[in-house]
C-alpha positions as CSV (number, residue, x, y, z in Angstrom):
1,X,46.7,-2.9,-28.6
2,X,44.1,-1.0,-30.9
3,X,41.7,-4.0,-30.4
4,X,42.1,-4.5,-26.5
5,X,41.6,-0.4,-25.9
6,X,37.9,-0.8,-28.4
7,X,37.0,-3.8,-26.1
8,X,37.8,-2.2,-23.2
9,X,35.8,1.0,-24.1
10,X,32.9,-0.8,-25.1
11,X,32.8,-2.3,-21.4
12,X,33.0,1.1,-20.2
13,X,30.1,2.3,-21.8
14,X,28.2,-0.6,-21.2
15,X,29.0,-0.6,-17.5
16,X,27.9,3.3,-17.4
17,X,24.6,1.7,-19.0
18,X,24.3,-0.2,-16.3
19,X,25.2,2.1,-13.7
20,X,22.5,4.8,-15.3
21,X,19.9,2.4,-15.1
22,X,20.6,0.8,-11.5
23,X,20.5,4.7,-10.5
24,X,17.2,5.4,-12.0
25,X,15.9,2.3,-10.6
26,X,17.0,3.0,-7.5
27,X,15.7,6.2,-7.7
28,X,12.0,4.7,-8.2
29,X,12.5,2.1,-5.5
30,X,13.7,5.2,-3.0
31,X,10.6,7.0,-4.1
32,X,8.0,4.0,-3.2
33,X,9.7,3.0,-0.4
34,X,9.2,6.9,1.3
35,X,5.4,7.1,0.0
36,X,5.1,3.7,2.1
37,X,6.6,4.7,5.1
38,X,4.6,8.3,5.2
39,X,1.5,5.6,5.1
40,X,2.6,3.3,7.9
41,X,4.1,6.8,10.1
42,X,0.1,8.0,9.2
43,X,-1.4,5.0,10.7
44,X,0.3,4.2,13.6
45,X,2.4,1.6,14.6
46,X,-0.4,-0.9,16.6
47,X,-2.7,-0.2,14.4
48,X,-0.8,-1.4,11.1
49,X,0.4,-4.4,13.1
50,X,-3.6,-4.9,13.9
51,X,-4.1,-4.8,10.5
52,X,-0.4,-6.9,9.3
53,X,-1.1,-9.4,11.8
């Protein structure tokens, strides 16, 4: 019982690990995504197709 409780801890912390770092990065990909849509907003839909396309 003492060993299945350690195991089952230790995939705990792991998985909050993971979680923290799946938050952070989706943090950064939150932040670059709104930077790029202030840029296409700035430039105008035809225009960034002109330039896309």
């Amino acid at each position: 019982m003492l060993e299945e409780n350690r195991q089952l801890t230790e995939k705990v912390e792991a998985l909050e690990v993971v979680d923290s770092t799946l938050r952070r990065e989706y943090k950064n990909v939150r932040k670059a995504l709104e930077f790029v849509m202030e840029m296409v907003e700035d430039v105008g839909e035809e225009e960034l197709k002109r330039h896309v396309l």
